[in-house]
C-alpha positions as CSV (number, residue, x, y, z in Angstrom):
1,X,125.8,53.1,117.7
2,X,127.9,50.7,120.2
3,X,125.7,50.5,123.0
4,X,126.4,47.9,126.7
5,X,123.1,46.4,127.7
6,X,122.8,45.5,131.6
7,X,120.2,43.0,132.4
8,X,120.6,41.3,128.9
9,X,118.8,37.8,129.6
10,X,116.1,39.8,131.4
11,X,112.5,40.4,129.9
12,X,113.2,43.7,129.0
13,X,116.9,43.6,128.7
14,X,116.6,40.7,126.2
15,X,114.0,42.6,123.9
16,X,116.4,46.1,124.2
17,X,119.5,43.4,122.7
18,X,117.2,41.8,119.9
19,X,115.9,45.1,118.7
20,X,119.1,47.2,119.1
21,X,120.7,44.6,117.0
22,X,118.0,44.4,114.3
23,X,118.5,47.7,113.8
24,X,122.7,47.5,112.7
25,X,123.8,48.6,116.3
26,X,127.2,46.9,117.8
27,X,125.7,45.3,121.2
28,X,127.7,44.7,124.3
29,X,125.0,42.3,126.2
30,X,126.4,42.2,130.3
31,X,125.2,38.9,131.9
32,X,126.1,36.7,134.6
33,X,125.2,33.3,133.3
34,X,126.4,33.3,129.1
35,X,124.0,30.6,128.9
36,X,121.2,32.2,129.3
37,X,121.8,34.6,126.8
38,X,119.9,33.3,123.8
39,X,120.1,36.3,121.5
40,X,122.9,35.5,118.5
41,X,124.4,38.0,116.5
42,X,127.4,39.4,114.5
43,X,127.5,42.8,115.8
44,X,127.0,40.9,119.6
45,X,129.8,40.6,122.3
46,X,129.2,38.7,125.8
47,X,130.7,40.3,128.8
48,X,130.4,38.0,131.7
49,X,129.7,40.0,134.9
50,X,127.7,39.8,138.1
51,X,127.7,43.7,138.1
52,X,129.6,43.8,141.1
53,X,133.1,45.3,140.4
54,X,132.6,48.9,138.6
55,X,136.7,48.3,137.8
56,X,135.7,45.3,135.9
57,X,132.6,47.0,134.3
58,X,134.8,50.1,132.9
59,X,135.8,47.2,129.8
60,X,132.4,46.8,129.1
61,X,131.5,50.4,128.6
62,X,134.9,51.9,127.5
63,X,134.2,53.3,124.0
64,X,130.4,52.7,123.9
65,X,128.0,55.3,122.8
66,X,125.3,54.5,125.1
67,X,124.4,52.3,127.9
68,X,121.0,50.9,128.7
69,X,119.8,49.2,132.0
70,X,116.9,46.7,132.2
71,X,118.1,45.2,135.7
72,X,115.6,45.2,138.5
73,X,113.7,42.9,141.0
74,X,112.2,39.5,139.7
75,X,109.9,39.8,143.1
76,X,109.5,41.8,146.3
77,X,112.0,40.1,148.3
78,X,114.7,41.3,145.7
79,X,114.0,45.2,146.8
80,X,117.2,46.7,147.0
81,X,118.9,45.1,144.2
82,X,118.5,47.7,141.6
83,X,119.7,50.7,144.0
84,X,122.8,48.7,144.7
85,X,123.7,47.4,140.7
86,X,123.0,50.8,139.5
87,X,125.3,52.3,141.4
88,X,127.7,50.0,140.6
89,X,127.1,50.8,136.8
90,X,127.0,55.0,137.3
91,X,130.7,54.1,138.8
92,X,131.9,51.9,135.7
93,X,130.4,54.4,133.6
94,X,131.5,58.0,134.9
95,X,135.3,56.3,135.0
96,X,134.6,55.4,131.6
97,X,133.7,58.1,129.7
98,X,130.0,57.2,128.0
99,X,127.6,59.9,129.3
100,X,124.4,58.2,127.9
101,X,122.4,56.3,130.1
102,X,118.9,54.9,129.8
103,X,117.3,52.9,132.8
104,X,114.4,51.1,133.5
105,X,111.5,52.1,136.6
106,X,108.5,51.7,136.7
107,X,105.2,54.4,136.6
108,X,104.5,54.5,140.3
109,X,107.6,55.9,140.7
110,X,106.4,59.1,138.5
111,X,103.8,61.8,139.0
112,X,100.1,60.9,139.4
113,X,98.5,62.1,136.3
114,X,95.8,64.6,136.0
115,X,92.8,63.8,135.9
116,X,93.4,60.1,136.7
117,X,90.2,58.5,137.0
118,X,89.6,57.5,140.4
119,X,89.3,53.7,139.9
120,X,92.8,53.9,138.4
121,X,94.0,55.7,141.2
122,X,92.7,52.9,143.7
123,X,94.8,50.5,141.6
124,X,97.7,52.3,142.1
125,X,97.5,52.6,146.2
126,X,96.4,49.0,146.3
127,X,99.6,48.0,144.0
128,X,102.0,50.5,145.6
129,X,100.9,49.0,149.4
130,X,102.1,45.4,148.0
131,X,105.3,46.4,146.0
132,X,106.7,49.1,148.6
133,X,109.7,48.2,149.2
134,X,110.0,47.7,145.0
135,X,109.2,50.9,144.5
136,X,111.1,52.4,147.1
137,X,114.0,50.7,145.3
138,X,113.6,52.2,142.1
139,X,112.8,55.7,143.9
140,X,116.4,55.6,145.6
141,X,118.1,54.2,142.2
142,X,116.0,57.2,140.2
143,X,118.0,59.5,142.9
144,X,121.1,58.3,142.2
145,X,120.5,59.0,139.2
146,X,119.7,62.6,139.5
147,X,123.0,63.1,141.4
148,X,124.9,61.2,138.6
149,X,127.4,62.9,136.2
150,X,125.0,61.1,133.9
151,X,122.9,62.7,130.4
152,X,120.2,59.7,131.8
153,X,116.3,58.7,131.0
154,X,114.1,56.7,133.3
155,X,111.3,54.9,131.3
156,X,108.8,54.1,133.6
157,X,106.5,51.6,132.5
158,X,103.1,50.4,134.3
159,X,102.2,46.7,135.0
160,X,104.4,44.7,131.8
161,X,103.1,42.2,129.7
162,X,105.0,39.8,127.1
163,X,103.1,41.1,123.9
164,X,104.6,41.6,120.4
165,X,106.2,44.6,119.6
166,X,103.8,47.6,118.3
167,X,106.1,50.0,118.2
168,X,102.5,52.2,119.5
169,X,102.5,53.6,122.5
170,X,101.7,57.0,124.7
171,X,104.9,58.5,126.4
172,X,104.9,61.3,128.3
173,X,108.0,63.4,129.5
174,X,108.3,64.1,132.9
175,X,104.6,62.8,133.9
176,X,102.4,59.3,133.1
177,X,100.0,58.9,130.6
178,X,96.5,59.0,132.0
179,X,95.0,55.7,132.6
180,X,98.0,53.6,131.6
181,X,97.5,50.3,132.9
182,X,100.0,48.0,130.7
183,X,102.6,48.1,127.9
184,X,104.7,45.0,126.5
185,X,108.3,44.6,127.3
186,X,108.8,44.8,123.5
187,X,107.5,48.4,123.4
188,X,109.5,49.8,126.9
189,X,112.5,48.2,124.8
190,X,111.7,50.5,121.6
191,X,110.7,53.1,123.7
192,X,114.5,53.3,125.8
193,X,116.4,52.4,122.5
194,X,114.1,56.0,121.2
195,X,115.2,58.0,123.6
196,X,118.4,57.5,122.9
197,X,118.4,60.2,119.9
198,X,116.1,62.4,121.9
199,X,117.2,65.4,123.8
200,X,113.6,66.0,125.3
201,X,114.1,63.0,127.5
202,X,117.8,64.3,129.2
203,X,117.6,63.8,133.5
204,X,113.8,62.9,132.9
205,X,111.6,60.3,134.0
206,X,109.6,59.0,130.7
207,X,106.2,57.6,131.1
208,X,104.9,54.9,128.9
209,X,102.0,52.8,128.4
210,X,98.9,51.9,125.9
């Protein structure tokens, strides 16, 4: 597949460039600084871009089969940011023709499950009081979405670690798995580049976790 990765020198970005590549896709890897993107290949193009012009983006994406997302907030006082540079991208890629789109959230923006034990669901209050404006973000850019032209996913991971890939991992469509506390960066990056090639996950939130 020819695929444009946003976010590319990210944590999760970087891992969905490394793996796509590994596995004989062409990669378009969007980044503002060049430098920082570390990940070399053959079947790997640059496209420099603060992901602020969608008329500038349309390049980027013209011709691709997918596109996958791994921008978001470093920290709290970055709320806002992934609203504003996903819309930017849904404009660059509805003018440009690729309908797939897979995004990164995160698994307080989903359902709670059922049955959640109670301690978990403590942890999740306590964590969505400190991050509310984050998740508020990702609520808005997740409704975007929804109104998009898009065929998108929305993997929604709980608290990210920087563990090898496993490749094992619960996903649920449409929900969270019960008592999923973390999952590594590694595994949300094989878990968006999966959806891909599933129809289950079209205009769904996908949770994932250990």
């Amino acid at each position: 597949m020819r695929l444009t990765v946003f976010g590319a020198t990210g944590g999760v970005g970087r891992e969905i460039v490394q793996q796509a590549l590994a596995a004989g896709h062409e990669v378009t890897a969007v980044v503002r600084d060049p430098a920082r993107c570390t990940v070399k290949g053959e079947r790997l193009t640059v496209f420099r871009s603060d992901v602020s012009d969608p008329e500038q983006l349309r390049e980027a994406v013209a011709g691709r089969d997918a596109v996958l997302s791994g921008l978001g907030a470093r920290s709290a006082k970055d709320a806002g940011i992934t609203t504003t540079l996903t819309r930017v991208v849904l404009r660059a890629v509805e003018a440009a023709g690729p309908r797939r789109l897979v995004v990164v959230s995160a698994a307080p923006v989903g359902p709670v499950p059922e049955r959640q034990p109670a301690l978990d669901r403590l942890m999740i209050r306590a964590i969505g009081r400190v991050l509310k404006d984050v998740y508020d973000d990702l609520r808005a850019m997740e409704g975007e979405l929804a109104r998009s032209a898009t065929d998108w996913t929305s993997v929604r991971p709980p608290r990210l670690t920087d563990a090898p890939l496993t490749g094992v991992y619960r996903t649920v469509v449409g929900g969270t798995p019960r008592s999923g506390r973390t999952i590594a960066r590694s595994d949300v990056a094989h878990a968006m580049l999966a959806a891909l090639d599933d129809p289950t996950t079209l205009r769904q939130g996908v949770g994932v976790a250990y």
